[in-house]
C-alpha positions in Angstrom: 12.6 20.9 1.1 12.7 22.6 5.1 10.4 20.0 5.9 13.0 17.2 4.1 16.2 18.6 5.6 14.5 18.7 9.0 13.9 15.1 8.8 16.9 14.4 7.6 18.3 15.9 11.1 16.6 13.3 13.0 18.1 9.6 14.5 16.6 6.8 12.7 15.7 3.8 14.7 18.7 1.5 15.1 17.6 -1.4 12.8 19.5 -4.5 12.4 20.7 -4.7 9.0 20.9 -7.5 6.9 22.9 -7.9 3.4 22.7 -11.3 1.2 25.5 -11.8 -0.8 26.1 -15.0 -3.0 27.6 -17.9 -0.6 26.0 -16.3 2.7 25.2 -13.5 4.9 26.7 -10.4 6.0 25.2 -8.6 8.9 26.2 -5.1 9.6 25.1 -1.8 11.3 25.4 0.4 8.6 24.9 0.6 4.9 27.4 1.8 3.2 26.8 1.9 -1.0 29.6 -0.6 -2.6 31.4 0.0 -5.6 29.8 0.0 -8.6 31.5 -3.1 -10.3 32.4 -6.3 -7.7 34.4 -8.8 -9.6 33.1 -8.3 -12.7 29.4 -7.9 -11.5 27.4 -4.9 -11.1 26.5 -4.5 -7.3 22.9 -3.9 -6.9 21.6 -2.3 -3.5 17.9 -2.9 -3.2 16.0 -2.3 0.8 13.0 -3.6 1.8 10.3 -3.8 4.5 8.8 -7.5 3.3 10.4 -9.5 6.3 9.5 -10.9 9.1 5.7 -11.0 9.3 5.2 -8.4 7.1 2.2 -9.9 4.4 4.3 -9.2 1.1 7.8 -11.6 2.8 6.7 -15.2 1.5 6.6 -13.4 -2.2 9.5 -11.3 -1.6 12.1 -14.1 -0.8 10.5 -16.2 -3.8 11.2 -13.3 -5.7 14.5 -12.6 -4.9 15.9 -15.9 -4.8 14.5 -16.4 -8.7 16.6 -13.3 -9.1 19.4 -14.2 -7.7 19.5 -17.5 -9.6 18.7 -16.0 -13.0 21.5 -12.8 -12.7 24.2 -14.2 -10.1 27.1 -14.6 -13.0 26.2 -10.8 -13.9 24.4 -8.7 -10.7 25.6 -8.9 -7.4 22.4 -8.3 -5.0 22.9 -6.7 -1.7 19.7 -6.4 0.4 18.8 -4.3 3.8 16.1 -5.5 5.7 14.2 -3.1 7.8 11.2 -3.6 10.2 8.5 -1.9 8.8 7.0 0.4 6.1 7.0 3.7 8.1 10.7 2.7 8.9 11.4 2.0 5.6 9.8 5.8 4.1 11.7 7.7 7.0 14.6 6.0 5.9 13.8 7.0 2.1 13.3 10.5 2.6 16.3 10.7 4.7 18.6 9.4 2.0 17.0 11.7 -0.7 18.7 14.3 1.3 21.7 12.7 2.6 22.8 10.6 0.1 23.0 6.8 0.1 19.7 5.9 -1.7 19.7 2.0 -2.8 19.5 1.7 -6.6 15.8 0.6 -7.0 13.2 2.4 -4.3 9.9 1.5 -3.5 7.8 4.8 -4.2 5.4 4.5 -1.8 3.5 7.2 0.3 4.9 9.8 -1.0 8.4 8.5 -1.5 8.7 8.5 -6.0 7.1 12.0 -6.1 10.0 13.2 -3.3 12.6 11.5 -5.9 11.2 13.0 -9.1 10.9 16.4 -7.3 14.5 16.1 -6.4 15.5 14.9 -9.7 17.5 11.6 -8.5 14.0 9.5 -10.3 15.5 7.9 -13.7 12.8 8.2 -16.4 11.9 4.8 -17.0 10.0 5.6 -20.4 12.6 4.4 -22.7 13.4 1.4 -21.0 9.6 0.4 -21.6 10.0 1.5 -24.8 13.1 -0.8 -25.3 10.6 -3.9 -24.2 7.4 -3.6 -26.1 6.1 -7.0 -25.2 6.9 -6.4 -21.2 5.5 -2.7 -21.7 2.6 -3.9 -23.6 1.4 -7.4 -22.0 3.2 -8.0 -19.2 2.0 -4.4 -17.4 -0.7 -2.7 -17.6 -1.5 0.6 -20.0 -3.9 1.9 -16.8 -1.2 1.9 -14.8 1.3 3.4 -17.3 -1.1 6.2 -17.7 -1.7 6.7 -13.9 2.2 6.9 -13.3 2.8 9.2 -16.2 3.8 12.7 -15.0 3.2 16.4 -16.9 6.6 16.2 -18.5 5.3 12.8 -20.2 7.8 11.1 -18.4 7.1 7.5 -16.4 9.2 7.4 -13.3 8.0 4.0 -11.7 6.1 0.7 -12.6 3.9 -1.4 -10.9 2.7 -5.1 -11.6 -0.4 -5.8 -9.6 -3.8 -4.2 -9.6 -5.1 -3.2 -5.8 -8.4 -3.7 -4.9 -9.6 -2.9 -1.9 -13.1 -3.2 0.5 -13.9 -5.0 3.6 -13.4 -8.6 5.2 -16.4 -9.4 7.7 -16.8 -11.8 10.0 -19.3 -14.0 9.2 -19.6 -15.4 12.6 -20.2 -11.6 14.2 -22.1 -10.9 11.6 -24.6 -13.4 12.5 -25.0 -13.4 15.7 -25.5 -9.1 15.4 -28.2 -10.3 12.5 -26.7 -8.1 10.4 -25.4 -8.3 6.3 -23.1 -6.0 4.4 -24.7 -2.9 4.1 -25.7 -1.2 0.5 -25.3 2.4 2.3 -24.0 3.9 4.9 -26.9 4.8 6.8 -27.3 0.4 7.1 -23.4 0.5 7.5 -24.0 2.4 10.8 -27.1 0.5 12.0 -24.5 -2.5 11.6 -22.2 -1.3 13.5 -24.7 -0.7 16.1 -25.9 -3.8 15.9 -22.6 -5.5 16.5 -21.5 -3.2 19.7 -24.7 -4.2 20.5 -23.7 -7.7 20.0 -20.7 -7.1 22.2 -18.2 -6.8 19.5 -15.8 -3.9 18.1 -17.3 -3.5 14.8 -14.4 -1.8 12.6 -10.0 -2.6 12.8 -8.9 1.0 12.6 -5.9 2.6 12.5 -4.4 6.2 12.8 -0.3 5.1 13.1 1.7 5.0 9.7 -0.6 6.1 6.3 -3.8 5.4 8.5 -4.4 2.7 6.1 -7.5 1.0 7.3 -9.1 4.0 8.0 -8.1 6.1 5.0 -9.8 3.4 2.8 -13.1 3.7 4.6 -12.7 7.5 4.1 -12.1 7.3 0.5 -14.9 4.8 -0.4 -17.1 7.5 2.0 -16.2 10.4 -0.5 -16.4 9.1 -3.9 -19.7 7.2 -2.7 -21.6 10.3 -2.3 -21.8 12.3 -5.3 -20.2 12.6 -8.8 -18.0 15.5 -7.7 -17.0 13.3 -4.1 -15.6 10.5 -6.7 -13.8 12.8 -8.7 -12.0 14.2 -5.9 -10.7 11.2 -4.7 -9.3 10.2 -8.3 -7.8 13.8 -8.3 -4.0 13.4 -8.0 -3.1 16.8 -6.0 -6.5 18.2 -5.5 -7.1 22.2 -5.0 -9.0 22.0 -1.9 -10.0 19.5 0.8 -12.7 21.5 1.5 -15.8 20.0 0.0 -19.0 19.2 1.5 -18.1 15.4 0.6 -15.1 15.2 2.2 -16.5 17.5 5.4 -19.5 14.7 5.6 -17.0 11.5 5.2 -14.5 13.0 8.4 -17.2 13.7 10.4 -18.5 9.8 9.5 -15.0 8.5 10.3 -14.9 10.6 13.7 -17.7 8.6 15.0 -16.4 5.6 13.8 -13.0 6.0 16.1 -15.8 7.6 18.7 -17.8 4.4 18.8 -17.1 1.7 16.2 -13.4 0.8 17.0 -11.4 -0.8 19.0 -9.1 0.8 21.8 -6.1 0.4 20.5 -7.0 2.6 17.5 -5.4 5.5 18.5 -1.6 5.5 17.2 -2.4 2.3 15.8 -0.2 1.0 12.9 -1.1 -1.6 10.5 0.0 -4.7 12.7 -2.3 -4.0 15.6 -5.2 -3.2 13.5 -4.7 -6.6 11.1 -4.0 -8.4 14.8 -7.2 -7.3 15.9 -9.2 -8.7 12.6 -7.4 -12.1 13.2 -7.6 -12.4 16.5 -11.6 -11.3 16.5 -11.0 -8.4 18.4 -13.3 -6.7 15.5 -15.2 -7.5 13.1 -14.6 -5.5 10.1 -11.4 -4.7 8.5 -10.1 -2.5 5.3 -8.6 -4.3 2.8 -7.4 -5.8 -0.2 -6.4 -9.7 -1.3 -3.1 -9.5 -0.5 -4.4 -10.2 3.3 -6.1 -13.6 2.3 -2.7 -15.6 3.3 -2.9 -14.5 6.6 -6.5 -16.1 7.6 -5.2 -19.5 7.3 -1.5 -18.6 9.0 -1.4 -20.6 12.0 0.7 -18.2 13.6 -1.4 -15.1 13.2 -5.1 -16.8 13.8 -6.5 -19.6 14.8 -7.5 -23.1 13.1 -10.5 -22.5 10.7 -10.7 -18.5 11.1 -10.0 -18.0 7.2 -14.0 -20.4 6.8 -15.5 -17.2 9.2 -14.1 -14.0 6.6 -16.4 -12.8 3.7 -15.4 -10.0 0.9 -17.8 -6.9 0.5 -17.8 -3.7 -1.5 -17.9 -0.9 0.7 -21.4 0.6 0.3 -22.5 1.9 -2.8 -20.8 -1.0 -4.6 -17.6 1.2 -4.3 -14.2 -0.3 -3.9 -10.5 1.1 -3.7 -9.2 0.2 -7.2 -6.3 1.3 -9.0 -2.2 1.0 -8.8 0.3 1.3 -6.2 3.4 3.6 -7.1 5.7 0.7 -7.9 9.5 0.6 -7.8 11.5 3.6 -9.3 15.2 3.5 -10.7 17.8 5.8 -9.0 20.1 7.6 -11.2 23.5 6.1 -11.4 25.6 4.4 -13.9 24.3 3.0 -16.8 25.2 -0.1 -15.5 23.4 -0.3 -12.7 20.8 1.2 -14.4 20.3 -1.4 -16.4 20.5 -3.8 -13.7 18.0 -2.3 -12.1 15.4 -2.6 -14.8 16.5 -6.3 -15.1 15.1 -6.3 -11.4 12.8 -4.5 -11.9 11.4 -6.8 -15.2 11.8 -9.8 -12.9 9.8 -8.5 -9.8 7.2 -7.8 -12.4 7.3 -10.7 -14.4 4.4 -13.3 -15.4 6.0 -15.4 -13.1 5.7 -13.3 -10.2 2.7 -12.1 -11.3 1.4 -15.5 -10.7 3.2 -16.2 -7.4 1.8 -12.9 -6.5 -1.6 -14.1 -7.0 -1.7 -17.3 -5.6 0.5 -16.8 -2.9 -0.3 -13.2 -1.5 -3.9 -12.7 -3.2 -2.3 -9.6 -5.7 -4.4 -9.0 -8.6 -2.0 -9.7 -11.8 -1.6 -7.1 -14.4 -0.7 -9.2 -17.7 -3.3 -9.6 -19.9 -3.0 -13.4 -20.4 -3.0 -14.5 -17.1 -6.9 -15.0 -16.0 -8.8 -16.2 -12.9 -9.0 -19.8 -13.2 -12.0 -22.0 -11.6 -9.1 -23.6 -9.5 -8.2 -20.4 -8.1 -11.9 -19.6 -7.6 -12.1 -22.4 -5.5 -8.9 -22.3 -3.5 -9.5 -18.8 -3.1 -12.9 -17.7 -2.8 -12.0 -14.7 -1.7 -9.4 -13.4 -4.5 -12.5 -14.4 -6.7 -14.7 -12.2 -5.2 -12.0 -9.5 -5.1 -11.7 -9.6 -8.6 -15.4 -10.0 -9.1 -16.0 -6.8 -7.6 -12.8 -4.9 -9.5 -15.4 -5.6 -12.5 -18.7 -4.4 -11.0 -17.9 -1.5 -8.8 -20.2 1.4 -9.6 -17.9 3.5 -7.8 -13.3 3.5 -7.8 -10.7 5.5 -5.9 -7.3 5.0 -6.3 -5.2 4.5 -3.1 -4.9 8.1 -1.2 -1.0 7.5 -1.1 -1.5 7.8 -5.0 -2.9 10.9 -5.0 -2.2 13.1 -2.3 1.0 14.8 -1.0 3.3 12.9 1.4 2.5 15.5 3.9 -1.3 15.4 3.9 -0.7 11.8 4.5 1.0 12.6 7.8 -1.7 15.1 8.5 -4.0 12.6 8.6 -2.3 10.5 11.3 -2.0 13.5 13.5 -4.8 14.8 13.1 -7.6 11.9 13.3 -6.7 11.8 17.3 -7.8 15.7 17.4 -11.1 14.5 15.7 -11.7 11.5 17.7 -11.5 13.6 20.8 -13.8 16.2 19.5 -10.9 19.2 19.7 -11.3 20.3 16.1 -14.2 20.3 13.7 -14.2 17.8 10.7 -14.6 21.4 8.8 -11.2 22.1 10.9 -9.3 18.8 9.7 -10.4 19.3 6.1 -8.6 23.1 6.3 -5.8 21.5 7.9 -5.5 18.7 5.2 -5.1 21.5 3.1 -2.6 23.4 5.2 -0.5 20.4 4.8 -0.7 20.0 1.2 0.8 23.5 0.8 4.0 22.7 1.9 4.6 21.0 -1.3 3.1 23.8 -3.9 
């Protein structure tokens, strides 16, 4: 909570701010919660980070304006736009302290646990119950189960499936004669082979949740032993502090030693996706919800999406498992019910399917397949899914399972490891420091 009303001290970013109202657009510089009824609608306040450039926008506004369509006569929608993910989760954990939280949050990194903990997280259980047939076919009972806490409650929902490895370039990847390594020790020679080559071989990132890198470092762990995999599907583990984990951060400081671009350092998301597109490396962490972007002419070039491949990390091991999802802020019962009609129509088959085709998502309701169509329009989602199926080895997004503050540790700390002033042994000890300040 020190740690919470510290941040809460701090000047956020001035971001513009942008509310969409039926009939137009209001811009403003602050966001100031309305009144709960508006003409006989309940007002809804939803933020969001899927603007601009951001993958997950095309789906968003799809989304929203299928929304605003289907509920305008009943739910007046009021929507703040902000520039990124980190800017939206400082802005989160801000409000939880301050006041002023929209009605429907994204959890992410760290965000639902920080709502439940404070007890603002509406228990979502017997509005699932309410709607067997969206509780039962439309999501997923892995997901319910993942997102179910010790006091049996269910405090967000989440409608895709991730699925993470690597996209390659199959261009560098030739010309360094390599192929997707089946273990690590290859995955290094490969990335010799393609410095060698004169190319950067991995998109890495330390900025934000360390995304990119995190993922390599998680399919690193649960690759190497029985007891490596079951730490990373640990939600809150005791210790940081096993040999696995030692082993994988001492792998992923030579990676950011030799195997990475410049840049890497302090890097968020954006630069290391810019670098992947713009084949300033040839390897990137990731799931399907980047396929849109290899044939976007205005983040690559003509015919870059023909040069990416899908692999499993080595080991057949992939990231696999749910997202935190969106969470209902306690309020009225009104808008409480509003915002479960939201949140049923974010989830729905229909977006489900626009998720898929559009963004690459993996769907969640059981009726909704992988087509041959979609196999060949989207090679790549195939082989996403393909792999979802015969992974020898999962691990569920590290933002899933591990304290808000051991994210954080890991951005500041990977520059100390790349640079050689602490230990792998030392970052594992501090991971743990960090994940004390929540016990």
């Amino acid at each position: 909570m020190k740690k919470m009303q510290n941040n809460a001290k701090r000047v956020l970013a001035a971001a513009t701010v942008v509310f969409v109202v039926a009939g137009g657009l209001l811009l403003t510089g602050c966001s100031k919660k309305q009144a709960a009824v508006d003409d006989g609608r309940v007002v809804l306040n939803y933020t969001t980070y899927a603007v601009g450039t951001h993958l997950s926008a095309p789906i968003e506004r799809e989304i929203l304006k299928r929304f605003n369509e289907k509920y305008d006569k009943e739910i007046r929608l009021v929507i703040e736009e902000l520039p990124s993910d980190s800017a939206y989760n400082d802005k989160m954990k801000v409000l939880v302290v301050s006041g002023g939280l929209p009605d429907v949050v994204d959890g992410k990194d760290g965000v639902r646990d920080i709502l439940v903990q404070s007890g603002k997280a509406v228990d979502l259980r017997p509005y699932l119950d309410s709607d067997p047939d969206f509780r039962d076919v439309v999501l997923s009972e892995d997901m319910l189960a993942t997102n179910t806490y010790p006091d049996g409650g269910i405090y967000s929902v989440h409608w895709t499936c991730q699925l993470a490895g690597y996209f390659y370039n199959k261009e560098m990847f030739s010309k360094a004669g390599i192929t997707p390594a089946k273990t690590w020790d290859e995955w290094f020679s490969n990335c010799d082979k393609l410095v060698a080559a004169g190319f950067a071989p991995l998109a890495l990132m330390t900025g934000e949740n360390s995304w990119t890198t995190n993922l390599v470092l998680g399919a690193m762990v649960a690759s190497q032993s029985p007891e490596g995999e079951k730490l990373m599907n640990t939600k809150y583990p005791e210790s940081y502090q096993t040999p696995e984990m030692i082993t994988a951060l001492g792998w992923i400081q030579r990676c950011l030693q030799k195997y990475t671009t410049a840049d890497a350092l302090g890097a968020i998301y954006a630069n290391a996706a810019n670098n992947f597109l713009m084949e300033q490396a040839a390897m990137i962490s990731n799931g399907g919800w980047m396929i849109a972007d290899f044939s976007n002419p205005e983040k690559t070039a003509p015919g870059f999406a023909e040069k990416v491949g899908f692999a499993m990390f080595p080991g057949d091991t992939v990231m696999r498992g749910f997202a935190e999802g969106y969470s209902i802020v306690k309020s009225t019962p009104e808008k409480q019910e509003a915002a479960f009609k939201f949140i049923k129509e974010y989830a729905s088959r229909d977006s489900q399917l626009d998720r898929m085709r559009i963004s690459g998502y993996l769907p969640t309701a059981k009726d909704i397949v992988i087509t041959d169509e979609i196999r060949q329009n989207n090679p790549l989602l195939a082989a996403s899914a393909e792999a979802a199926i015969s992974a020898k080895h999962a691990f569920p997004n590290l933002g899933v399972t591990a304290y808000a503050s051991v994210i954080d540790a890991f951005g500041r700390h990977y520059p100390e490891l790349a640079a050689g002033t602490i230990t792998p042994a030392q970052m594992a000890a501090k991971l743990d420091e960090a994940a004390t300040l929540n016990r």
